[in-house]
N, C-alpha and C positions, 0 to 999 in steps of 0.2 A: 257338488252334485255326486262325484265321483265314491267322498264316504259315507251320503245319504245310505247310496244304491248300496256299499256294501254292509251298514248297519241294516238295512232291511232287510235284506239277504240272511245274514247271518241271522236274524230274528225269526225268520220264517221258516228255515230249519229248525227251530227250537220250537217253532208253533205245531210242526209236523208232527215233532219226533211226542207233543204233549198229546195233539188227537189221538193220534193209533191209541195211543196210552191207555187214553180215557174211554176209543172204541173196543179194545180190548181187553177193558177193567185192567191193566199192567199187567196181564199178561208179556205183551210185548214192550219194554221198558221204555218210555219218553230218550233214554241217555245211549240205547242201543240205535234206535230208528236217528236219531239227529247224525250220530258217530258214523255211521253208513251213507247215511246223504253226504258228509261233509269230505267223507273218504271218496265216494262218486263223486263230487265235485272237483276233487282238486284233478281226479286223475283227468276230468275232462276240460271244464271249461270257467270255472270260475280260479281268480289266481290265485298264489300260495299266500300272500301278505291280506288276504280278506280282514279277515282278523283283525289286524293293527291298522287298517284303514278304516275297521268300524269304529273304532277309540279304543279297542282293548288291548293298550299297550302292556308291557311290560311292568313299569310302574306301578299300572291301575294293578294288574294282577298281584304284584306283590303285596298292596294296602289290602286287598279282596281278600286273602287268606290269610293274615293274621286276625281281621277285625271277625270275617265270617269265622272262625274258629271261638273268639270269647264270644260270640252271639251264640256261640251253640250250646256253650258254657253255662248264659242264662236261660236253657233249656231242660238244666237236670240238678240236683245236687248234689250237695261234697257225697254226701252218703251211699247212694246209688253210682257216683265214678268210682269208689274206692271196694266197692263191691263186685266190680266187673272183672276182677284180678283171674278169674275162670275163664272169659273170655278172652284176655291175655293168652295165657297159656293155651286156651287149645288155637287159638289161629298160630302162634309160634310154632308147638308144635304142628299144625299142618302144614306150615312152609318145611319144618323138618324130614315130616313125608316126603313131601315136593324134592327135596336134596336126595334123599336114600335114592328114590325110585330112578329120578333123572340120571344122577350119576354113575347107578351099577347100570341099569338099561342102556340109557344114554348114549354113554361113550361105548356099550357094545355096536350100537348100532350106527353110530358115527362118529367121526374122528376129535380129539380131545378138545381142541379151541372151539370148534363149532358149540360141543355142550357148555363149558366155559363161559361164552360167550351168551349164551341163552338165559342161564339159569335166575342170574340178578336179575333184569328185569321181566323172569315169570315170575319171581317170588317180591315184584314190589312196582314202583311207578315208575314217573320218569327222571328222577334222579339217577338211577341204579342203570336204566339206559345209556342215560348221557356218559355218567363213569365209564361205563364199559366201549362205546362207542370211540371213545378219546384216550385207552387205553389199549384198543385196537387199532388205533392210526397211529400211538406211539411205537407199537412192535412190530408196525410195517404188514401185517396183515388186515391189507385192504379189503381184498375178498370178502371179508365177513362184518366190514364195515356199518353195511346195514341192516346186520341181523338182529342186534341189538333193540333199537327201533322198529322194526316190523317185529319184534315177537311184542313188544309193547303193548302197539295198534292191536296185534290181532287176539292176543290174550284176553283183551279187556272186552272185545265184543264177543270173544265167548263167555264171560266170565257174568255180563249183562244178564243174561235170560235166563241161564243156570241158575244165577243167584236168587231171580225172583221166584223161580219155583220154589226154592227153598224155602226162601220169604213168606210164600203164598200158602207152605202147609202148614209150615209153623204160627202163622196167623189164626188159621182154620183153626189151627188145636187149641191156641189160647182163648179165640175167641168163642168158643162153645163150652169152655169151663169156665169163663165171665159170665154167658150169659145165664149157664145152669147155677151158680153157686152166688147165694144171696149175700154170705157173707165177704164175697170179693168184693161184689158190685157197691157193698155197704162203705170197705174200707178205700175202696177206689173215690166213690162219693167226696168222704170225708178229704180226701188228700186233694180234688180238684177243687174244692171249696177251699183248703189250705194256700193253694196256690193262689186262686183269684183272692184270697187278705192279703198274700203276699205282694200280689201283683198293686194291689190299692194303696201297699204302706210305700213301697218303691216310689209312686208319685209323688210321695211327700219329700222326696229328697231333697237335703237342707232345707226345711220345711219351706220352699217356696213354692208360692201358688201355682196351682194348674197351668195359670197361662204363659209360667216359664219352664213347664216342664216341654219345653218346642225337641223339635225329630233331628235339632241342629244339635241343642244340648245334651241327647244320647246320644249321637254318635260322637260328640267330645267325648264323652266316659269310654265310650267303648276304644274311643282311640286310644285313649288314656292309658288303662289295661293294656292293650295291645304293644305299645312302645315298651310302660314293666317290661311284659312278658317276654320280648324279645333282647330288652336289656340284659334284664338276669339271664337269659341262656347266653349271652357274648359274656358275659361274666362267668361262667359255666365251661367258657372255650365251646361252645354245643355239644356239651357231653352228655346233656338230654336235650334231646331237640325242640326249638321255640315253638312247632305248630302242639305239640303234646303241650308247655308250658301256657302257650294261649291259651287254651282248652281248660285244664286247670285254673288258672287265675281268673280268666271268664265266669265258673263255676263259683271262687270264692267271693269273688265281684257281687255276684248277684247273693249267695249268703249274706253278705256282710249288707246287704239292700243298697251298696253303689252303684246296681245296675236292674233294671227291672225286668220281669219276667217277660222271654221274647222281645228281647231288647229291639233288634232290626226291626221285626218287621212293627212292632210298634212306631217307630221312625219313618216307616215307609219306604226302606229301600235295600230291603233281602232280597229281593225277587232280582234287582236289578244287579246287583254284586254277583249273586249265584250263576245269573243268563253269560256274566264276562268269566269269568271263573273259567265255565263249563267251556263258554267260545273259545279260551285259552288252550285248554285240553285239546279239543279236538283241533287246532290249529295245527297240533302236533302231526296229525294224519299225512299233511303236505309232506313231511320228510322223506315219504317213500312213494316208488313207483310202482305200474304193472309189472315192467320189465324185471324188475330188485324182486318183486314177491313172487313174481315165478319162477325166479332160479333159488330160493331156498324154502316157499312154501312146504315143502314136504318135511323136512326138518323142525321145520316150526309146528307143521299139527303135531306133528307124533310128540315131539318135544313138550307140546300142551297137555298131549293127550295124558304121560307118563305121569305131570307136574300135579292134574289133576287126581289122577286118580291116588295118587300117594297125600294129595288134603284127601281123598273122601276115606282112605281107608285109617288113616290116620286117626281124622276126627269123628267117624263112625265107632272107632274100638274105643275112644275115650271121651264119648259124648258121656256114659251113665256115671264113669267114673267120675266124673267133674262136675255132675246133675243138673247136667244139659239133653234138651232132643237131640237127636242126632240131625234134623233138618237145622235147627240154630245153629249146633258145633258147626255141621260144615258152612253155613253160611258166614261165619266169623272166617274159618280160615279161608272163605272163598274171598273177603275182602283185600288178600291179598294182591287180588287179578286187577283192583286197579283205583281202590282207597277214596279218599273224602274229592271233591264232593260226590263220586257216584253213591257212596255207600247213603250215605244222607237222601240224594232225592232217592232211591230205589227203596227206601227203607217207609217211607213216609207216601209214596203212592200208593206199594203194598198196604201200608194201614191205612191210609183214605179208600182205597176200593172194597175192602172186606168189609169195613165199619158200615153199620148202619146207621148212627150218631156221633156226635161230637165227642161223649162221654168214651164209645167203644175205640174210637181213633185214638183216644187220647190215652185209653189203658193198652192198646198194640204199642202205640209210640214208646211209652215209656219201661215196658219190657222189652223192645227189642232195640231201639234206636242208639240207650248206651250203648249196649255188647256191639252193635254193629263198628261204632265209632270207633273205641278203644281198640278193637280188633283188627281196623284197618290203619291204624295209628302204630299199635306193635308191628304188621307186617311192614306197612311201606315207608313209612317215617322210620322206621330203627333196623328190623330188622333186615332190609332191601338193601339197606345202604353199609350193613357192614358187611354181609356176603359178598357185595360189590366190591367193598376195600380189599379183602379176601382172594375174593376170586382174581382181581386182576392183578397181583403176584403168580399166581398161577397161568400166566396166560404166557 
């Protein structure tokens, strides 16, 4: 009875956080409204183990982000990931803002560990917390134990609504040069026609019949992939990191037609991987108090406020040079505020509410949804985690 009550729970936060969403055309982001109830929740009255008493252990999560990574894979191709190398660079560079700003302001304005202590996980997830966290209980500064983790939590729920407005003008601006210019809509045509052949030869895999292509036998392939993938980065020592390599081999996967287009949710069970995914995230919220976020809240805004504005100025001066808007640059380097899967759902409501059809969502998708990815790939998969190794020398 007991993880009935708290799988429904936990679901019912994720049913909130989709209403406003949807009342609000994402304006207000589904991943923001759930992260604030679940952050009011803990502080009051539901327990800190919700979560893992819904089933979404540990385990599940770790199977959830490899496979959910090659399913995203059969979402794009080699051609269009190898072209995002722009969106690379500038979310890089805007975490490099984030550095300049934080560290000459920063430390003017508070003392050295405290910015130290900050900056890895403003510039990435929650790896680069947990590093610094456990790096401050080895050098005995307790105090700032849980600065770490609250600048995490609260980075990212700023980072939420920022990002969709970015999302939301850059949508606007694509999609009224789709809808005026014939010859886009022509070659957009042709390329979702491309897909659905592609997606019809995929069924034929090992030309067995339809009624063995079952939602058990994709998610064999997709495991499949996923094991590769994580193979070769232990054989790499994770000198590129496996959630990147997923990504990649998911992509080649579905080239080579071992995987078919929108593999999950052809399967029938994205929705349900992404809801534990996401319930994992916000589980994180529990690690902090009232009490913990009012003795360094002020540190943290200001601290945000610097981080941010060194991505916007960053990627505003190097949006034309890289021949990007400057709402896209910063929304790439804004993925540093808190990476996959927010950047994915926040990516793909924005382009379900602006679209007026299947054809309009699916040309936002696939101009903005790479750059979104890759972008929050370079900050929090790589580049979070070595400022982290970095920084905590310096601490």
């Amino acid at each position: 009875m007991s993880y009935l009550l708290a799988f429904v729970c936990v679901m019912l936060f994720m049913v909130i956080g989709e209403w406003v969403s949807t009342l609000t055309k994402a304006f207000i982001p589904s991943v923001f409204v759930t992260a604030i109830l679940f952050l009011v929740g803990f502080w009051t009255i539901i327990p800190k183990n919700i979560v893992t008493q819904a089933s979404f252990s540990t385990p599940f999560i770790t199977i959830c982000i490899s496979i959910l990574l090659v399913h995203l894979g059969t979402l794009m191709n080699l051609k269009e990931l190898l072209l995002q190398w722009k969106a690379v660079c500038i979310a890089l560079l805007g975490v490099s803002g984030t550095l300049i700003l934080t560290l000459i302001v920063g430390t003017w304005l508070f003392n050295w560990h405290t910015v130290i202590a900050s900056i890895p996980p403003l510039t990435g997830g929650l790896v680069a917390a947990l590093l610094m966290t456990n790096g401050l209980k080895a050098a005995g500064i307790t105090t700032l134990v849980a600065l770490p983790v609250s600048m995490y939590v609260l980075h990212s729920v700023i980072g939420y609504p920022l990002t969709a407005v970015m999302l939301k003008r850059e949508s606007r601006r694509l999609i009224k040069r789709f809808r005026t210019n014939t010859e886009t809509n022509q070659i957009h045509t042709e390329t979702h026609v491309s897909k659905i052949d592609a997606k019809k030869s995929a069924q034929r895999i090992f030309n067995l019949p339809a009624e063995y292509q079952t939602s058990a036998f994709i998610i064999v392939r997709v495991g499949i992939v996923a094991i590769l993938s994580n193979w070769v980065a232990s054989l790499l020592n994770n000198t590129i990191n496996a959630n990147i390599i997923c990504l990649i081999f998911g992509v080649i996967a579905h080239q080579l037609g071992f995987l078919e287009d929108n593999a999950l949710n052809k399967a029938g069970v994205f929705n349900w991987l992404m809801y534990g995914l996401l319930a994992y995230i916000f589980s994180q919220l529990s690690l902090t108090t009232p009490a913990v976020m009012g003795n360094i809240i002020i540190q943290i805004i200001v601290l945000i406020f610097l981080g941010i504005s060194g991505m916007f100025i960053a990627s505003w001066l190097l949006a034309k040079p890289f021949g990007m808007s400057r709402e896209m640059a910063f929304a790439c380097s804004l993925t540093a505020l808190f990476g996959f899967p927010a950047d994915y759902i926040l990516t793909t409501e924005i382009c379900h509410s602006i679209a007026n059809n299947k054809n309009e969502e699916a040309f936002l998708t696939e101009n903005i949804l790479p750059k979104m990815l890759v972008g929050g790939f370079a900050t929090v998969s790589i580049a979070s985690v070595i400022i982290a190794s970095v920084f905590l020398k310096l601490i």
